[in-house]
C-alpha positions in Angstrom: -8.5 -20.6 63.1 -12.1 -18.5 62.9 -10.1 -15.1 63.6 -7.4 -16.2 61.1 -9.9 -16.8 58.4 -11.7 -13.9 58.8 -8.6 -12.0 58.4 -7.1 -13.9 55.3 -10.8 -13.3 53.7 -11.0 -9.4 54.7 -7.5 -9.1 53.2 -8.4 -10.6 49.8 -11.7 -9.0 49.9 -9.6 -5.5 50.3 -7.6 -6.2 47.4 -9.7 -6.1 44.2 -6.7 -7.5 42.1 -6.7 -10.4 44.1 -3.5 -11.7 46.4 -1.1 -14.7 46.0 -0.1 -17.0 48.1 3.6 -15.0 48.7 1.2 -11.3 49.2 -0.8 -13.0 52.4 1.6 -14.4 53.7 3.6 -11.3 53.9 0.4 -9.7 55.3 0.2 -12.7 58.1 3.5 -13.3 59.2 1.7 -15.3 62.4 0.0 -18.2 59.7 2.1 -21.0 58.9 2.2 -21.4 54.9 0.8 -24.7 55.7 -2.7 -23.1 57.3 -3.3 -20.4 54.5 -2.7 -23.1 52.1 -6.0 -25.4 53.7 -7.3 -22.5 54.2 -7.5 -21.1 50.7 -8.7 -25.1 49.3 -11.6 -25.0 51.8 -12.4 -21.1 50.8 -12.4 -22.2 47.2 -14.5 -25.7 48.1 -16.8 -23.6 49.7 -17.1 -20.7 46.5 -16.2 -18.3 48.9 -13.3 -17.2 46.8 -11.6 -18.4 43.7 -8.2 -19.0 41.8 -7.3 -16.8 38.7 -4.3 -17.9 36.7 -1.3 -20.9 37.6 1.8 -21.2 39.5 3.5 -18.8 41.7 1.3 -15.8 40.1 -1.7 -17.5 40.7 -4.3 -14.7 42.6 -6.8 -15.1 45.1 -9.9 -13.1 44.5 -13.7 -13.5 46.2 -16.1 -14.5 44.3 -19.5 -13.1 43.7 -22.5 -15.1 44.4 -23.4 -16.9 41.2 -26.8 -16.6 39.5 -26.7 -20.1 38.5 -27.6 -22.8 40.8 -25.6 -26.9 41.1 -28.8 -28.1 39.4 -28.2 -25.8 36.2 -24.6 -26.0 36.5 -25.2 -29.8 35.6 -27.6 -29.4 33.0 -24.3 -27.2 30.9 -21.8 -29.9 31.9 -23.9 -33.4 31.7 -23.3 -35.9 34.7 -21.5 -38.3 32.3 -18.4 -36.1 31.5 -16.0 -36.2 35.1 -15.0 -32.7 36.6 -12.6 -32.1 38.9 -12.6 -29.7 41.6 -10.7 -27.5 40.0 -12.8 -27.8 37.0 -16.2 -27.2 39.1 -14.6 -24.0 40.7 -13.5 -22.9 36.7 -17.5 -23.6 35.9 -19.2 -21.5 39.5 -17.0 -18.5 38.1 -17.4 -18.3 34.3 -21.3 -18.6 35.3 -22.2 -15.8 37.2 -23.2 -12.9 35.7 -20.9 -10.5 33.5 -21.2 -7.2 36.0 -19.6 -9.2 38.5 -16.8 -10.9 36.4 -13.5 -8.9 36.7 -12.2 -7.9 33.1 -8.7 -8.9 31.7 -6.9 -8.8 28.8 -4.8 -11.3 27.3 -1.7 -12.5 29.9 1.6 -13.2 27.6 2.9 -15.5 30.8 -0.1 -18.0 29.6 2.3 -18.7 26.3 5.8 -17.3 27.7 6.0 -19.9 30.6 5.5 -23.0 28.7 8.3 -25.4 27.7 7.9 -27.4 24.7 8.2 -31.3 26.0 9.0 -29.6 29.2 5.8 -28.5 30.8 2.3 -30.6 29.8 -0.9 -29.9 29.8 -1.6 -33.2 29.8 -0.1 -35.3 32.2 1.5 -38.6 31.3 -0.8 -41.0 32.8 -3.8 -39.3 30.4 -1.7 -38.8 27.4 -1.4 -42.5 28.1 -4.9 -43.0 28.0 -5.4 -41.3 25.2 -3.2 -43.0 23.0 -4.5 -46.0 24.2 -8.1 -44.9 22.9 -7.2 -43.2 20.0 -4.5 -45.6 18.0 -6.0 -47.0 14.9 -3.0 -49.5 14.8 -2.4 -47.5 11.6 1.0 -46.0 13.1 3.7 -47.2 10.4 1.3 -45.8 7.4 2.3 -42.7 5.5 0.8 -39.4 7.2 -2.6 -38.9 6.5 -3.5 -42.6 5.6 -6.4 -43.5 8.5 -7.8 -39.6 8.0 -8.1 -40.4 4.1 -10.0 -44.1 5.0 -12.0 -42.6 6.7 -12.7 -39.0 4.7 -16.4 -39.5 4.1 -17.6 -40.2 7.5 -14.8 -37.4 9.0 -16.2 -34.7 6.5 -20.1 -35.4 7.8 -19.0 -36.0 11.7 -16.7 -33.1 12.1 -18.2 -30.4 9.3 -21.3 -30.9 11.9 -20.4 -31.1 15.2 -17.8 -28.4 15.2 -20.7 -26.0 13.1 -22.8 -27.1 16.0 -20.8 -24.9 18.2 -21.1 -21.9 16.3 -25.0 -22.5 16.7 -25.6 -23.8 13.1 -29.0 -25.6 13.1 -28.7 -28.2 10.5 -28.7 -31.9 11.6 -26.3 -34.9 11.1 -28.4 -35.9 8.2 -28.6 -32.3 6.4 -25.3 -32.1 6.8 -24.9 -35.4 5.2 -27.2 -34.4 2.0 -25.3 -31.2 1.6 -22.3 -33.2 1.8 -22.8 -36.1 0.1 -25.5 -35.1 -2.7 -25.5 -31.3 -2.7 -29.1 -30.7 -1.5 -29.4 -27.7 0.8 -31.6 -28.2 3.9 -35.0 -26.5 3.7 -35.6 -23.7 6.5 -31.6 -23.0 6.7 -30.0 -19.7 6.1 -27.5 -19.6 3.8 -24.8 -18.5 6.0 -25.7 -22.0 8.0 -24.7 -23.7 4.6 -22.0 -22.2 3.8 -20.2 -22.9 7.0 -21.3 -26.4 6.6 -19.0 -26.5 3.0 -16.1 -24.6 4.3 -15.9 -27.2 7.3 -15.6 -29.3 4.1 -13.0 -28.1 2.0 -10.9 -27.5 5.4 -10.7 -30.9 6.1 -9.8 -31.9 3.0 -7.4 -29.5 2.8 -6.2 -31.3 6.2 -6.6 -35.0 5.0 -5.1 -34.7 1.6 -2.4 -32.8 2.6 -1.4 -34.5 6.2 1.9 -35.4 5.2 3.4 -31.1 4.4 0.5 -29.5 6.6 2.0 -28.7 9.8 1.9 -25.8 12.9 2.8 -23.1 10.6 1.9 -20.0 9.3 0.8 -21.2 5.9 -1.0 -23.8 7.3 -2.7 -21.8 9.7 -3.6 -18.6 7.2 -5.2 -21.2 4.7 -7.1 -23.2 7.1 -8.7 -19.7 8.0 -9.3 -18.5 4.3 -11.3 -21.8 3.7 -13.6 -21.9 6.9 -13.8 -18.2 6.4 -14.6 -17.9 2.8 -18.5 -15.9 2.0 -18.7 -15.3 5.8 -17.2 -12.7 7.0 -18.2 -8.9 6.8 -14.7 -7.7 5.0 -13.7 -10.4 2.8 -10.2 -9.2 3.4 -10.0 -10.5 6.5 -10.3 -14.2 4.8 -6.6 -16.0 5.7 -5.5 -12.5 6.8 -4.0 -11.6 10.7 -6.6 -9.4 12.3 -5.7 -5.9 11.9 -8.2 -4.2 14.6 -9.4 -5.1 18.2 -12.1 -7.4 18.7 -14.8 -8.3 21.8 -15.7 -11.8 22.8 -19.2 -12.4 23.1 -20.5 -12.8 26.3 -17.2 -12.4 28.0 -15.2 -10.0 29.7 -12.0 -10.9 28.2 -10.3 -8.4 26.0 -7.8 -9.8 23.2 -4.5 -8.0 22.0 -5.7 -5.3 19.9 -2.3 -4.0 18.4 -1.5 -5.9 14.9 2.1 -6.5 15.8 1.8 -7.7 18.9 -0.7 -10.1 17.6 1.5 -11.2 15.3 4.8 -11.7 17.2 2.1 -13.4 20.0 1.2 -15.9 17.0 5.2 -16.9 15.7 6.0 -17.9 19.5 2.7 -19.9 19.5 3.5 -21.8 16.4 7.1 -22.0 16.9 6.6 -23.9 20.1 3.4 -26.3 19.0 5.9 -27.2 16.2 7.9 -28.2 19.2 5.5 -30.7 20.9 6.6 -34.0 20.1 3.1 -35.5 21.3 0.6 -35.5 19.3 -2.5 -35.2 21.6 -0.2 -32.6 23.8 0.4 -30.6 20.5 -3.4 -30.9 19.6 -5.3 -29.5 23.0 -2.4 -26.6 23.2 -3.5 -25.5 19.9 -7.2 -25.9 21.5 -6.1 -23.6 24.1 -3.8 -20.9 22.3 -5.5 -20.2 19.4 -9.2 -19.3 20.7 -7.4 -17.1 23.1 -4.9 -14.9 21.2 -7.8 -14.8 18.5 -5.5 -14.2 15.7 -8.4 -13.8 12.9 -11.3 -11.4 13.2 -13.2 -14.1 13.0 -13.4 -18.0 12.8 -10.9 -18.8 15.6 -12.3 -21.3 17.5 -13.5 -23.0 14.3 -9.8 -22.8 13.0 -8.5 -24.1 16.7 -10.8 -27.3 16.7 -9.4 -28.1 13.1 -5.7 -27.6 14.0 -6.1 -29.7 16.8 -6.9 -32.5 14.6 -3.6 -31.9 12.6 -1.5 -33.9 14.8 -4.0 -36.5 14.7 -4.4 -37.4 11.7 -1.1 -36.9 10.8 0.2 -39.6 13.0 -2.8 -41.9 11.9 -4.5 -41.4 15.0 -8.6 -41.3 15.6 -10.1 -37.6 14.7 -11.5 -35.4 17.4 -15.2 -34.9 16.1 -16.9 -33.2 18.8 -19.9 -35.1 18.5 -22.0 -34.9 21.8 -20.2 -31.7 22.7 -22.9 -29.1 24.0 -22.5 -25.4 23.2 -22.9 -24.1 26.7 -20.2 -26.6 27.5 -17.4 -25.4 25.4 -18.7 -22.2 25.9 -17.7 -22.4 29.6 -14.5 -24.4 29.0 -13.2 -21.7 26.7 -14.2 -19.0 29.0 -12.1 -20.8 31.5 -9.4 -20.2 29.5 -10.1 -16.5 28.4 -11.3 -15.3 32.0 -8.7 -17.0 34.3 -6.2 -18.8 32.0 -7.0 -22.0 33.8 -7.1 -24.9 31.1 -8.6 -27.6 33.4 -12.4 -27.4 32.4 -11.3 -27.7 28.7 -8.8 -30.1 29.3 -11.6 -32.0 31.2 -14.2 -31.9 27.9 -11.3 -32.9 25.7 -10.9 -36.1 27.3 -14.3 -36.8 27.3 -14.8 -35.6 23.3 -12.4 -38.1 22.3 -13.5 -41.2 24.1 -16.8 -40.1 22.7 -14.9 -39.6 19.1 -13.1 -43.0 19.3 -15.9 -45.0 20.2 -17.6 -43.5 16.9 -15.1 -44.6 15.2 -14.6 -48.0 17.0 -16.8 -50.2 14.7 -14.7 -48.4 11.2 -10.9 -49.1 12.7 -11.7 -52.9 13.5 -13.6 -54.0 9.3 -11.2 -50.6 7.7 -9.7 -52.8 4.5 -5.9 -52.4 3.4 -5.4 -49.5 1.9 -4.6 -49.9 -1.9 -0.6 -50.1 -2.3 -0.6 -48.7 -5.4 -2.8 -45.9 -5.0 -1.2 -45.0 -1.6 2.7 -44.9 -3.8 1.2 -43.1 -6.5 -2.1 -40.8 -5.0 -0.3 -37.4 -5.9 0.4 -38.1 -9.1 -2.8 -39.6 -9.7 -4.6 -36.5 -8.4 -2.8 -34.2 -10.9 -3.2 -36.1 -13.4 -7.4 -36.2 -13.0 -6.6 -32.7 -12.4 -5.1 -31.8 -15.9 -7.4 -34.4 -17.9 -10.5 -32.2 -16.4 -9.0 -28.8 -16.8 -8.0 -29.4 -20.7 -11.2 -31.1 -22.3 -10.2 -30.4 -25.7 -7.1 -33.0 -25.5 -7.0 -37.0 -25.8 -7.3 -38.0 -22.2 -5.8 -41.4 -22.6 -2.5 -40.3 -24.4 -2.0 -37.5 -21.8 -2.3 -39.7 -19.3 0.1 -42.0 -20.7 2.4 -39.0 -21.4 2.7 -38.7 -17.6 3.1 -41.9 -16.6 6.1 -42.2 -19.3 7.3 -38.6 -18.5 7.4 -39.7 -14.8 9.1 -42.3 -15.0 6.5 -45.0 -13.7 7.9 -48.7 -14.1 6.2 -50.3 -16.6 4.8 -53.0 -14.4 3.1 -50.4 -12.6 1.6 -48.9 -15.5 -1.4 -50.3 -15.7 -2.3 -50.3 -12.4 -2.1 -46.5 -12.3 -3.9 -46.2 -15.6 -6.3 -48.0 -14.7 -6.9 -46.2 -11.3 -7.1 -42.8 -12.7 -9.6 -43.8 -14.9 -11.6 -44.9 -12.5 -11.3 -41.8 -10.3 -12.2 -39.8 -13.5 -15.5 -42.2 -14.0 -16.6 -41.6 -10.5 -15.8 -37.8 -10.7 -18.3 -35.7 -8.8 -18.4 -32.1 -7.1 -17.9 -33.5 -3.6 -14.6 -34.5 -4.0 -13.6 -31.6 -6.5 -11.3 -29.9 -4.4 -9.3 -33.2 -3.7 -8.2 -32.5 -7.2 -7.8 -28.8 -7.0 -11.0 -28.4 -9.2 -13.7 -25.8 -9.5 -17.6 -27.2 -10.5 -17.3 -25.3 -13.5 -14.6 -27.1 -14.9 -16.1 -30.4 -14.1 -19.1 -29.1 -15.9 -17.3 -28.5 -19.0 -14.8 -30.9 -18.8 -18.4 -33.6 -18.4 -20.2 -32.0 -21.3 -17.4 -33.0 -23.6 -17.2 -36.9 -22.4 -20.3 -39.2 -22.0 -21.1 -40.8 -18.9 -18.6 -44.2 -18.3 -16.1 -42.8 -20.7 -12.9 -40.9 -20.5 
């Protein structure tokens, strides 16, 4: 076998595309397909060469000595999260050095060969698992319900941990200042806090709106315009389809630059992850597709690890925070994905973020109270009407609230109840929950100067 390996590695080593499987065998006729295919596993174990891409179209190529040694390799990807070998092979490659990296632009097969509830990125054993972690026992409740229960924690876990990634340098408890009482962190540049506040209001936007938000367009474009908004060089491009070509940071991958193929590449995205009938298969595909058809100019991966929480909370289950997720680690795992279209170092870390997420949140799902009937039948008609009493200060809050209540049709044993509950959402009104209500500060600040405190 010493002569045939040398062969099947001077072969691939002549090829700089890479080969298949099909290609050397057609170049050794003598080699059963058995042989080449130990062979290439033991080649690969030992880093001499590595896999780019999936399936039949899967290509052989050798790999260049990496600049980064087991020990550091472990320090990006702690001992605690499990690799596989595939996994470890994605990591050798997207850590050597750029020069040696082989460029490539985005692959359509990546999108084009999967099969809504057909193929699965996650097998069924680990979507098993996953379930198993993440349900809040919450199923049966309206869409939305365990995300809103839980909105104060969510807003402070995720606005953090997925501004982390981005390199944002504020801490759990800035972040919880900001969040909670409006004090920006000392030493922070304002771009740092901004991101921080438009993590905010796009989770909210997700949370109160869980049971019409959905893989769409609309839902997508918005999501972007509020974790975009004050940060990006053209304000234009804020909820807007990138409309030039764009280079990945430390990467040799190049994106679709034409607008309309980046636009026709996004429809098949969304019209299959509308598809998914799983909701943690639904939620890493949008990890994977989004980040690498980078449909905004900006903002994508931010925009991905939101929409992969979609599905989640709109079937009640746990969030996916990202808390203890390194940088370099993502880093890598997405690079997987951009350099080789191989989603097994990602798929690897989401696991692991989501036991890490659920066992956050472990302590909240078992002393989380009943959630109030009456505000759960009645919370969007409660939120306009805090939403109309703020916006028109000059008017009699208490008879336009009980305009509505007669005007829509409310029972009158109910009345009260929801009277009573608006008021007290007015009392406790505050500009960290303004855009629950569709409200701006400065109409809060008017609306306030008009009322004392306690009294509507």
């Amino acid at each position: 076998m010493k002569s045939s390996a040398k062969q099947l590695l001077l072969s691939i080593q002549h090829s700089p595309e890479g080969l298949t499987l099909a290609k050397l065998l057609t170049l050794h006729p003598e080699l059963a397909r058995r042989t080449v295919q130990r062979w290439l596993s033991q080649s690969i174990t030992q880093r001499k060469i590595v896999g780019v891409g999936e399936g039949r179209a899967r290509r052989y190529v050798v790999a260049t000595p990496s600049s980064v040694t087991a020990p550091e390799l472990s320090a990006v990807f702690p001992s605690a999260i499990s690799l596989s070998l595939d996994s470890q092979e994605i990591l050798a490659y997207v850590n050597q050095p750029l020069m040696v990296r082989k460029p490539v632009g985005y692959q359509w097969d990546l999108l084009e060969s999967y099969r809504p509830n057909q193929s699965w990125y996650l097998p069924a054993p680990l979507r098993r698992q996953l379930w198993k972690m993440g349900d809040a026992g919450q199923a049966k409740l309206p869409a939305g319900t365990y995300g809103r229960t839980l909105l104060n924690r969510l807003l402070i876990d995720l606005s953090w941990a997925s501004s982390q990634l981005e390199g944002n340098t504020y801490s759990r408890l800035d972040t919880r200042e900001l969040l909670e009482h409006g004090h920006v962190a000392t030493n922070k540049t304002a771009f740092e806090t901004q991101m921080i506040l438009n993590h905010k209001a796009a989770i909210e936007l997700l949370v109160e709106n869980a049971e019409v938000v959905g893989c769409n367009r609309y839902t997508l474009l918005n999501l972007h315009s509020l974790l975009a908004e004050n940060l990006l060089s053209n304000p234009a491009d804020e909820g807007r389809l990138r409309q030039h070509a764009v280079e990945i940071g430390q990467s040799v991958y190049r994106p679709l630059a034409v607008p309309a193929q980046i636009s026709e590449a996004l429809d098949k995205l969304l019209n299959k992850a509308s598809k998914i009938t799983d909701p943690f298969e639904q939620s890493f595909f949008m990890m994977v597709h989004l980040p690498y058809l980078q449909p905004f100019a900006d903002v994508n991966k931010r925009v991905s690890r939101l929409a992969a929480n979609l599905p989640l909370l709109r079937t009640n289950l746990c969030p996916l925070t990202f808390l203890g997720v390194s940088e370099a680690a993502y880093s890598c795992a997405i690079l997987g994905v951009y350099e080789l279209t191989r989603i097994q170092l990602l798929r690897d870390l989401y696991l692991w973020a989501y036991e890490r997420s659920t066992q956050e949140y472990v302590v909240l799902k078992r002393d989380l109270v009943e959630p109030d009937p009456v505000r759960l039948a009645y919370g969007t008609l409660i939120k306009r009407m805090v939403h109309d009493v703020v916006v028109r200060p000059e008017q009699d809050a208490l008879a336009l609230l009980e305009g509505y209540l007669q005007e829509h049709g409310i029972p009158e044993e109910k009345r009260a109840d929801v009277l009573a509950l608006t008021l007290e959402e007015l009392r406790r009104l505050h500009e960290g929950v303004l855009a629950r209500y569709g409200l701006r500060p400065m109409q809060l600040a008017a609306w306030q100067a008009r009322h004392s405190v306690g009294k509507v």
